[in-house]
C-alpha positions in Angstrom: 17.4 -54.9 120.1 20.1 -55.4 122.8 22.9 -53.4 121.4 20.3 -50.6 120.8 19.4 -50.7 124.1 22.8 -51.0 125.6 23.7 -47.9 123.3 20.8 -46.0 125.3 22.4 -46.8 128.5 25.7 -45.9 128.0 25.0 -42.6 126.5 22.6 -41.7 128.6 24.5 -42.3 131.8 27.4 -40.6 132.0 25.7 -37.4 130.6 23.4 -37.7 134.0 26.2 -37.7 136.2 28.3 -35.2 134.9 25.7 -32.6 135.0 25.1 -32.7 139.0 25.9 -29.5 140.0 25.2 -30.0 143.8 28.4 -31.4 145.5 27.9 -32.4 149.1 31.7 -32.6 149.2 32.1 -29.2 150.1 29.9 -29.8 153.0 30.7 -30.0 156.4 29.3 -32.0 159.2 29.7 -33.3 162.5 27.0 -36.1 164.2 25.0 -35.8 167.2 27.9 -37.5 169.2 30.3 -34.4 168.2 32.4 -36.8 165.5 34.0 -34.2 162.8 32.7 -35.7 159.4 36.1 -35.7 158.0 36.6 -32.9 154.8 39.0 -32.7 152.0 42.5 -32.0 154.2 42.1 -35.6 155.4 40.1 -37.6 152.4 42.6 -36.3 149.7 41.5 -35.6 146.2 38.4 -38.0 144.4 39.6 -41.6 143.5 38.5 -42.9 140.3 37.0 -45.9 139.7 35.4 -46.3 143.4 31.9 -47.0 143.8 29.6 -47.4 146.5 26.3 -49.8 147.1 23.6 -50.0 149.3 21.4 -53.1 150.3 18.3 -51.1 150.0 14.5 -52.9 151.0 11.6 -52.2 148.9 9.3 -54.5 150.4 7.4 -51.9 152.6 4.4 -52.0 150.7 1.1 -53.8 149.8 -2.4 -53.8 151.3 -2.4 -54.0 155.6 -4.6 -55.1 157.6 -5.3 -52.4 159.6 -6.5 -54.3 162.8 -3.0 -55.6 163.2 -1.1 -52.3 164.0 2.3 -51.4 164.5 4.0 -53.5 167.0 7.8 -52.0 168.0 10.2 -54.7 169.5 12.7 -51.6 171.3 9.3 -49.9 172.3 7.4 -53.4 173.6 10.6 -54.4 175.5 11.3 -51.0 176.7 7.9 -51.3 178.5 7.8 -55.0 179.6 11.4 -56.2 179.2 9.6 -59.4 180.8 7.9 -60.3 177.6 11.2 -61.6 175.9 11.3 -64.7 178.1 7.5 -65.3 177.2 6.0 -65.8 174.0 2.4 -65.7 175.2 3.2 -62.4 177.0 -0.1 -60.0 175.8 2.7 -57.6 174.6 3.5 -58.9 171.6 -0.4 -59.1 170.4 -2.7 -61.8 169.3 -1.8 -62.4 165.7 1.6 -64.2 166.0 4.2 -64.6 165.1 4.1 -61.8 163.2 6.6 -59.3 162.0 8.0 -56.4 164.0 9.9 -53.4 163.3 13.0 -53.2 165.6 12.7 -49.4 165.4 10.4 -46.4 164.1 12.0 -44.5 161.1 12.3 -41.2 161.3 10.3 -40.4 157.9 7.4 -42.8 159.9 6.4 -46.5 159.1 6.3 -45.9 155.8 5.4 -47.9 152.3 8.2 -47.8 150.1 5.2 -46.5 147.5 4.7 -42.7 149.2 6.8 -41.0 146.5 8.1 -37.8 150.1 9.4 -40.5 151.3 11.0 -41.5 148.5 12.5 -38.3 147.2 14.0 -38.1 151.0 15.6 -41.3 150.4 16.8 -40.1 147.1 18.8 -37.0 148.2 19.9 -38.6 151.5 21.5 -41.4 149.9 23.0 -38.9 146.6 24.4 -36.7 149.8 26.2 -40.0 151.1 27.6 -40.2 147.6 26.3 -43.5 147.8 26.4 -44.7 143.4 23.6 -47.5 143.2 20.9 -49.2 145.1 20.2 -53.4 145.2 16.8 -54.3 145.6 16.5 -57.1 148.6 14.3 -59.9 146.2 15.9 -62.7 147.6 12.3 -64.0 148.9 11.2 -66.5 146.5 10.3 -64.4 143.7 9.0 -61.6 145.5 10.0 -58.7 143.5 8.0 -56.2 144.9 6.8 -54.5 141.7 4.4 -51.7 143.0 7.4 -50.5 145.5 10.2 -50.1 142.6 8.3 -48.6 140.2 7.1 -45.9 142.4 10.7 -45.8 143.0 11.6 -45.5 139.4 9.2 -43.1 138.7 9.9 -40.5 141.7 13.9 -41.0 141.1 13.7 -40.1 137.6 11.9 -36.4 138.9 14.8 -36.7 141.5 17.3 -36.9 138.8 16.0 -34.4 136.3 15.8 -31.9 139.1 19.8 -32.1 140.1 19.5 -34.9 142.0 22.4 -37.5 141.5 20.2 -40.1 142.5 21.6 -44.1 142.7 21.4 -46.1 140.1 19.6 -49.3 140.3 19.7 -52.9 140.4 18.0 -56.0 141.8 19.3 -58.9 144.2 18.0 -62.4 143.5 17.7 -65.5 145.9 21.0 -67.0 147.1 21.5 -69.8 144.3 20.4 -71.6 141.1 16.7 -72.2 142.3 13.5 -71.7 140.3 12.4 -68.4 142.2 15.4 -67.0 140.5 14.5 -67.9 136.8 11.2 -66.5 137.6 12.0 -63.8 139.1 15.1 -63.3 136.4 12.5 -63.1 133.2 10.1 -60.8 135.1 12.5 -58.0 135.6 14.1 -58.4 132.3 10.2 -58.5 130.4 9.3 -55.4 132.6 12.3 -53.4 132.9 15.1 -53.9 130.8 13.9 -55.3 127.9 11.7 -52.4 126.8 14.2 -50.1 127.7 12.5 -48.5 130.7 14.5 -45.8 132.5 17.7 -46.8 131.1 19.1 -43.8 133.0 18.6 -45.5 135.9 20.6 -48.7 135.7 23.1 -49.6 137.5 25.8 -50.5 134.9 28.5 -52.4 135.5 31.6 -54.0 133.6 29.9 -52.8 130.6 26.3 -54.1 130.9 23.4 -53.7 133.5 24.4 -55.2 136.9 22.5 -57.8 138.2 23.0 -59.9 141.3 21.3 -63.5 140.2 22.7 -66.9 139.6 22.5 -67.4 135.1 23.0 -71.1 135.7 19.3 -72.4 135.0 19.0 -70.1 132.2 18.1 -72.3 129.0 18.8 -72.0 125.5 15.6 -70.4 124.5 16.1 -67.5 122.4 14.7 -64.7 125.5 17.3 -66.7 127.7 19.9 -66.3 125.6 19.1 -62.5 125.5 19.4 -62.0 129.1 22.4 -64.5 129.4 23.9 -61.8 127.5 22.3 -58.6 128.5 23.1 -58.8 132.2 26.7 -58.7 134.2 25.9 -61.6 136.3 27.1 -61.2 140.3 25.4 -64.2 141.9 25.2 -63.5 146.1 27.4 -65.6 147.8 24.9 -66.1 150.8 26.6 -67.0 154.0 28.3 -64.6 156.6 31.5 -66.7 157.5 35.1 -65.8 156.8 36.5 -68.6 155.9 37.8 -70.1 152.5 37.7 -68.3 149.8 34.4 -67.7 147.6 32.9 -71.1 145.6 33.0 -69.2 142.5 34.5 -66.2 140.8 31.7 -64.5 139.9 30.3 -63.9 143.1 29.7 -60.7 145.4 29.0 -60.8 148.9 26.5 -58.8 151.0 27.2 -59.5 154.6 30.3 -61.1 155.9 32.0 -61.5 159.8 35.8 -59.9 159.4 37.8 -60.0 157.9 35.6 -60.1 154.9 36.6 -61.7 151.7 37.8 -59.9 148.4 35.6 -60.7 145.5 36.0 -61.2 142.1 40.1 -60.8 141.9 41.0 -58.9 138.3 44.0 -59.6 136.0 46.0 -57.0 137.6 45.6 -58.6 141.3 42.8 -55.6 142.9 39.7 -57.0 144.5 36.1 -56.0 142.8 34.3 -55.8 145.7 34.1 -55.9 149.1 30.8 -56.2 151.5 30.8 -54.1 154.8 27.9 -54.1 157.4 26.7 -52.3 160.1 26.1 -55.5 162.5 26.1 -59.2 161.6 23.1 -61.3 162.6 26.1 -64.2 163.8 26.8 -65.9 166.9 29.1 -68.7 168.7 26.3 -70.9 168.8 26.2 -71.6 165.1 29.8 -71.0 165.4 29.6 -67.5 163.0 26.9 -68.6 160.4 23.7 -67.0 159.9 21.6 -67.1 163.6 19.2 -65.1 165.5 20.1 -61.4 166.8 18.5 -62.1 170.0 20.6 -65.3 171.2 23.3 -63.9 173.3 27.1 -63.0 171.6 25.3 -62.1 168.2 27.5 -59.7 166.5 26.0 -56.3 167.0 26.7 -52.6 166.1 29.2 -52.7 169.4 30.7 -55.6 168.2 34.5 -55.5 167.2 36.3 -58.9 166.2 39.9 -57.3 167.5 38.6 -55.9 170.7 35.5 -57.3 171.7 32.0 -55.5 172.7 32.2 -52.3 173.1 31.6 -51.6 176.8 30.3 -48.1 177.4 26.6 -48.5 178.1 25.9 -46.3 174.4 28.3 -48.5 172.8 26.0 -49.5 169.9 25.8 -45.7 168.7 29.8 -45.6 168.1 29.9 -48.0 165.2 33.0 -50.5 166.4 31.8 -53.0 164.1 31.0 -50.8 160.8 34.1 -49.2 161.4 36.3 -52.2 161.7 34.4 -53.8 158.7 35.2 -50.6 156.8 38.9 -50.6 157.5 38.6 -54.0 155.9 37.4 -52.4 153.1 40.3 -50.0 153.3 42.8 -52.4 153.3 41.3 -54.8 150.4 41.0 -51.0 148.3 38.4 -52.9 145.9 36.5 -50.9 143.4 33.0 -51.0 145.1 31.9 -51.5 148.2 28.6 -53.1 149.0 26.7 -51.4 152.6 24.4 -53.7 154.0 21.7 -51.9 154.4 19.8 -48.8 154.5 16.0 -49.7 155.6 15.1 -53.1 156.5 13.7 -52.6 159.8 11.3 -54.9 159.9 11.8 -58.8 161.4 10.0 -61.9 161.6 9.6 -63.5 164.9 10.3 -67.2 164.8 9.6 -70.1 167.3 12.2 -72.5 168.7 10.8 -75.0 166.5 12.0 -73.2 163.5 15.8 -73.9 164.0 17.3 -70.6 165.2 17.7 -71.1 169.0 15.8 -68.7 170.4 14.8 -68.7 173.9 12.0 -69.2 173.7 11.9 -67.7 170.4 13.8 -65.5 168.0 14.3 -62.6 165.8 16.0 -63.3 162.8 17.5 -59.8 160.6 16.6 -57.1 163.3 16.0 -56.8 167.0 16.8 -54.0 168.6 19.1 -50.7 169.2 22.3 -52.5 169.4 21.7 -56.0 167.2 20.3 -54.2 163.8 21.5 -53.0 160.5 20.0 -50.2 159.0 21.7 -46.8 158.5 18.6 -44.9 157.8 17.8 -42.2 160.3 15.4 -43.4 163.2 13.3 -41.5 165.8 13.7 -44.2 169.1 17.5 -42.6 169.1 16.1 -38.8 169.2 18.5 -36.6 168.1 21.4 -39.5 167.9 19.1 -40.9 165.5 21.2 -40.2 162.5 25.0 -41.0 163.7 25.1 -43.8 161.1 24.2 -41.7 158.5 27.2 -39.8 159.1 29.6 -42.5 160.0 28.7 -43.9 156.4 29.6 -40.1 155.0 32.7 -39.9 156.9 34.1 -43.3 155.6 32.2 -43.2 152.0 34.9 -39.8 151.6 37.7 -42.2 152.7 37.0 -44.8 150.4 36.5 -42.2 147.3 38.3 -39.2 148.2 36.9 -35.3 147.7 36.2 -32.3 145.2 38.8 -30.3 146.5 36.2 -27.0 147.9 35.6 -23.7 145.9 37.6 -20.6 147.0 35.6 -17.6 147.3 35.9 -14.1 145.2 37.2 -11.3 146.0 35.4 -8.9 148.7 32.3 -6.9 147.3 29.6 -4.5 148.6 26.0 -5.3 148.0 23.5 -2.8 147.3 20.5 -4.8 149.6 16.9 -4.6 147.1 18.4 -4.8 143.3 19.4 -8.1 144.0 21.8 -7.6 140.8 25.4 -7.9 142.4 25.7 -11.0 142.6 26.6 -12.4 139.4 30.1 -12.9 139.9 30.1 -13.7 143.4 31.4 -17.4 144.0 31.2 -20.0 145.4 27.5 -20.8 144.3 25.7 -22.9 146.4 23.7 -25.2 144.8 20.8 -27.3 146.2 17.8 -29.6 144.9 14.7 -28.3 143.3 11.7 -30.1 143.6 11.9 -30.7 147.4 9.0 -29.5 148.6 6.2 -31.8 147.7 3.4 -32.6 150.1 2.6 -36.1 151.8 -0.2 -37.9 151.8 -0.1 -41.7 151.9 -0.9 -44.4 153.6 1.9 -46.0 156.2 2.3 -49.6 157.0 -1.0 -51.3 158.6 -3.1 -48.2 160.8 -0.6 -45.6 159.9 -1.5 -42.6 157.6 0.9 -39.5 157.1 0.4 -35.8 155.7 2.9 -33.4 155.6 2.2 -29.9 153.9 5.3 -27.9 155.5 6.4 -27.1 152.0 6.7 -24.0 150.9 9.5 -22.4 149.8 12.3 -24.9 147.3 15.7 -23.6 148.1 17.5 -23.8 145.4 21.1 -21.6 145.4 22.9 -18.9 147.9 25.6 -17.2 147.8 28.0 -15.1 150.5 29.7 -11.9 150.0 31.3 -9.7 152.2 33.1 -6.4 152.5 34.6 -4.7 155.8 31.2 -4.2 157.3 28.9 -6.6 156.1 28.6 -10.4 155.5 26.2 -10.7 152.6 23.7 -13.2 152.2 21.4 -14.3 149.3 19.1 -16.9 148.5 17.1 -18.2 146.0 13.9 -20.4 146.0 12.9 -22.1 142.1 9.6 -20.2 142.3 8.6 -16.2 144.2 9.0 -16.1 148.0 5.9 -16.6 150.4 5.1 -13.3 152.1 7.9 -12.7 155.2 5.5 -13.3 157.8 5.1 -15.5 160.7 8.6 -17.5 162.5 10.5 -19.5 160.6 10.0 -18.2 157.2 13.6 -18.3 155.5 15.4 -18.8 158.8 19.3 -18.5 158.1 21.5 -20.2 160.7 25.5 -19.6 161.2 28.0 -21.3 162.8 30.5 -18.5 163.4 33.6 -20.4 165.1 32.9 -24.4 163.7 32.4 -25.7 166.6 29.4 -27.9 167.6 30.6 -27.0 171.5 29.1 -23.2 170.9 25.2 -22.8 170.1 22.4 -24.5 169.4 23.7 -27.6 167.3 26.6 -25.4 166.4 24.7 -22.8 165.4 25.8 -19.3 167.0 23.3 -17.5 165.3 19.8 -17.2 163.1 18.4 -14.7 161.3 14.4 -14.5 160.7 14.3 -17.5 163.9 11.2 -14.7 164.2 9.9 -12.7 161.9 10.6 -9.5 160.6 9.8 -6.2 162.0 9.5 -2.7 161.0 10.7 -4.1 157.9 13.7 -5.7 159.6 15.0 -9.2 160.0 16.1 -10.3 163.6 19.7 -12.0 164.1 19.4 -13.5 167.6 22.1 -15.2 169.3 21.5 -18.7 171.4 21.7 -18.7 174.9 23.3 -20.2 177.6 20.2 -23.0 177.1 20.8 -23.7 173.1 17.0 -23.0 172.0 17.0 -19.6 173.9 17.7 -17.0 171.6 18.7 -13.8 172.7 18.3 -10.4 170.1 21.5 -8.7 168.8 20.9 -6.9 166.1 18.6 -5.8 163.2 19.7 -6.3 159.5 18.5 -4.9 156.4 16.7 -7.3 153.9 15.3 -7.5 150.7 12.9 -9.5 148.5 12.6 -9.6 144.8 10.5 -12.0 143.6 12.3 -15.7 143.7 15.5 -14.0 145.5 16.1 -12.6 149.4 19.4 -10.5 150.2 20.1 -9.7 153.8 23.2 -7.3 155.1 24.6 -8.9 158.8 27.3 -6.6 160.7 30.5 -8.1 161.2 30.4 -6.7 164.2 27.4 -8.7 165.4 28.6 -11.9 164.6 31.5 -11.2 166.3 34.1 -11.1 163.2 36.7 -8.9 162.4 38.9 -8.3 159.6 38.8 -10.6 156.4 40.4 -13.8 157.8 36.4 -15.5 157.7 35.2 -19.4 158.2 31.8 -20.4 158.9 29.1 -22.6 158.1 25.9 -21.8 157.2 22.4 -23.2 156.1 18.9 -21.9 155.2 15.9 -23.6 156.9 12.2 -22.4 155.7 9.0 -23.6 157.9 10.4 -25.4 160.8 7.7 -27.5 162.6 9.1 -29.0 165.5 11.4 -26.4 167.0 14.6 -27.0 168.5 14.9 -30.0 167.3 17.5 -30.9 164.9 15.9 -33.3 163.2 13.4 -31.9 161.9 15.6 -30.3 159.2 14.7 -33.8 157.5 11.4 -34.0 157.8 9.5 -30.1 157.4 9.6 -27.7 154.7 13.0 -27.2 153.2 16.1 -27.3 154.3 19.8 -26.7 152.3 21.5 -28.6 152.6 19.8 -31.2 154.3 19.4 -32.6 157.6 22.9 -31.8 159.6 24.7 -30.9 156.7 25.9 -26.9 156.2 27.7 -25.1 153.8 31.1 -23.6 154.1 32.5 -19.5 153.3 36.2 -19.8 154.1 38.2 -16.9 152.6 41.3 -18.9 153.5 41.9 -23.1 152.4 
């Protein structure tokens, strides 16, 4: 039964991956703090054999009680900055001590059940090019079964819609300890052994990936089978640099730099490497595992080399990530293991427990500065998301780029037969399937619905000739009716630069609606979400695809020499507000991403 299954695996995976056609690569992107997300000229060509992970939390889930509510540490102390010196302060509630989330995400305080959230998750993390997930089950044997098999379920749509979603794999308690057994047969009975989304594994060395201790295994005959089924990488659990791992199977999670090379192969090249956004470690417990409230605990501003990062916004520039990535750099292992993507939430512990706070502490998360996730918040507004790309920029380090697609030769579109296009290139793919509509319960009182999709942006394409830049899109099923704002909006960035427009963006087309069978380019304003109207341009729908005809004139471009950047939005809710290109209706590509037309390299 194991080699069968194994034969499954390993036939079906590499099929998966090979058939992505949407290639974030050749994307461009710069952050809300104006950092250039760096592009092929500076990555170089794709690496082999490198591989990203990411610590990912499935333990948002199970049955509330909805008198508790949500309580926020940023937003409590933002409002009573008093209450962290008292305990008993009315702030923190009546049912303590509780567990807090250090921030809101941006998708909402969600259960890792509510399959929009997950299919965000899914393409955020593909986008990243981000290769597998680890499931935080390090809790006694907590495995969190209703949480990953939503997961499971709403990735495998994800992946048989385009999307090259992460494999997956669990993380077991830190050592040799019952939980672990238990926790070790549960997975393999309800998972692996039945063969149940093989496509999904994360496979590694050969065999699914697994990190758990094998050591209390027995020599019953299911033992056995897992003994054999699994490549073992037990977590090596504590953060301090110092000699070298216990054992040479292990993989770390979380380390202070300059973090340890794992697992050292024949040929001398480290296996993996762990890099973090922030390290829950402070002088008091001279660099091992401590509160992130106790003063000198290694936060985002943190840099070993040059200290804390003194500029009052310090924990949005990523010192610590970035010196913890050029670690990474230097080691050149084949994977590298992020820690994390959506924890968020914290206990709150008293003195009594043993981690110094004063008068009491939170352990994994606290606040703005002294947490680790990389998934998009909303406390940070619009700078909610500069982790996101700081992970993009040095994920594309770390594996290198598809070198971009060069586009055809010029070509004049006849706007309504929406027949020209065939051998106009590049293509731009993007996911179908997008667009479903929410409606789950959040964590405790929370309860989200979201019905902003509409139309699924699938593909689009740019042509151009002396007069006109060209512009077609296509939506997996027919168009909505062009009526009302933001129906299909189009927005350019005509001289790639952030510094110019709203976001970037010089221009957007169908911003409004049509009229007298027109769509409207406006241009933004001196004040970024004031739009001022330049032109009308011809358009066209038939059936699943739109073609609209801009002047060159009106964007301001002459001659042939043309680079911009481009996306389609459809039903904005929140206007003006760039991130709502996560949240409403559909968006290619997603969130601050764009597409590129460059008719030079």
């Amino acid at each position: 039964m194991l080699s069968s299954l194994l034969r499954i695996v390993f036939c079906i995976f590499p099929l998966c991956a090979g058939a992505q056609a949407v290639n974030s690569d050749h994307w461009a992107v710069t952050d809300g703090l104006g950092r250039v997300v760096r592009g092929y000229e500076t990555a170089g060509p794709t690496r082999p054999n490198k591989t990203v992970a990411m610590f990912y939390w499935t333990w948002h889930q199970g049955e509330d009680d909805t008198s508790y509510g949500i309580k926020n540490i940023s937003e409590i102390l933002r409002a009573h900055p008093e209450a962290l010196k008292d305990y008993n302060h009315p702030a923190w509630g009546t049912k303590r001590p509780g567990f807090f989330f250090w921030e809101q995400p941006l998708l909402g305080y969600y259960k890792t059940t509510d399959p929009w959230v997950l299919r965000k998750h899914a393409e955020m993390l593909a986008d990243a090019k981000v290769d597998a997930v680890f499931f935080d089950c390090t809790n006694g044997s907590l495995t969190w079964i209703e949480s990953y098999e939503a997961l499971l379920a709403t990735w495998d749509q994800a992946r048989k819609d385009g999307v090259d979603v992460p494999k997956i794999a669990f993380m077991l308690p830190f050592g040799a300890v019952p939980h672990s057994l238990v926790s070790l047969r549960q997975l393999y009975r309800d998972v692996y052994q039945p063969g149940r989304y093989p496509d999904l594994w994360f496979v590694w060395k050969g065999k699914p990936c697994i990190m758990a201790y094998p050591d209390n295994l027995t020599d019953a005959p299911e033992d056995r089978e897992i003994a054999q089924f699994f490549t073992f990488r037990p977590g090596q659990p504590d953060y301090v640099n110092g000699p070298a791992p216990n054992r040479n199977d292990q993989w770390g999670w979380l380390e202070n730099y300059p973090q340890h090379g794992y697992v050292r192969q024949d040929g001398g090249a480290f296996e993996q490497v762990a890099v973090g956004i922030a390290q829950n470690a402070a002088p008091e417990r001279n660099g091992h595992c401590s509160a992130f409230n106790v003063p000198g605990a290694q936060g985002r501003s943190f840099s070993a080399r040059n200290g804390f990062d003194p500029r009052p916004d310090g924990y949005l520039h990523g010192w610590n990530f970035l010196e913890q990535w050029e670690r990474a750099f230097e080691l050149d292992p084949e994977l590298v293991f992020v820690t994390g993507w959506n924890e968020y939430t914290a206990g709150q512990w008293l003195p009594e427990h043993g981690w110094n706070g004063v008068p009491f502490s939170f352990v994994d998360q606290f606040d703005w500065d002294r947490s680790r996730d990389i998934e998009p918040n909303k406390g940070w507004g619009d700078l909610g998301d500069v982790y996101y790309y700081q992970l993009v920029d040095n994920v594309r380090t770390f594996k290198g780029m598809d070198a971009p697609p060069q586009p055809s030769a010029p070509k004049t579109i006849v706007i309504g037969r929406a027949d020209g296009w065939a051998d106009v290139a590049p293509h731009f793919a993007h996911y179908k399937g997008n667009t479903l509509h929410r409606n789950h319960r959040g964590r405790y009182d929370q309860s989200y619905t979201d019905t902003s999709g509409r139309n699924d942006i699938i593909g689009a394409k740019v042509a151009r000739d002396d007069t006109f830049l060209y512009f077609y899109v296509e939506t997996a099923d027919a168009l909505t009716p062009p009526a009302g704002p933001h129906w299909m909006t189009l927005f350019i960035d005509v001289d790639r630069s952030k510094a110019t427009g709203w976001q970037g963006y010089d221009f957007a087309l169908n911003r409004v609606g049509p009229r007298n069978g027109k769509a409207v380019l406006e241009k933004s304003g001196k004040d970024k979400w004031v739009w001022d109207e330049v032109a009308e341009c011809a358009f066209a729908v038939v059936g699943n695809k739109l073609e609209i005809a801009i002047p060159k004139a009106a964007l301001g471009i002459t001659g042939d020499d043309i680079n911009i950047a481009f996306k389609w939005n459809d039903n904005m809710q929140d206007a003006g507000n760039v991130m709502d290109f996560y949240i409403s209706g559909d968006t290619a590509p997603g969130g601050r991403f764009n597409f590129v037309y460059a008719t030079k390299p």
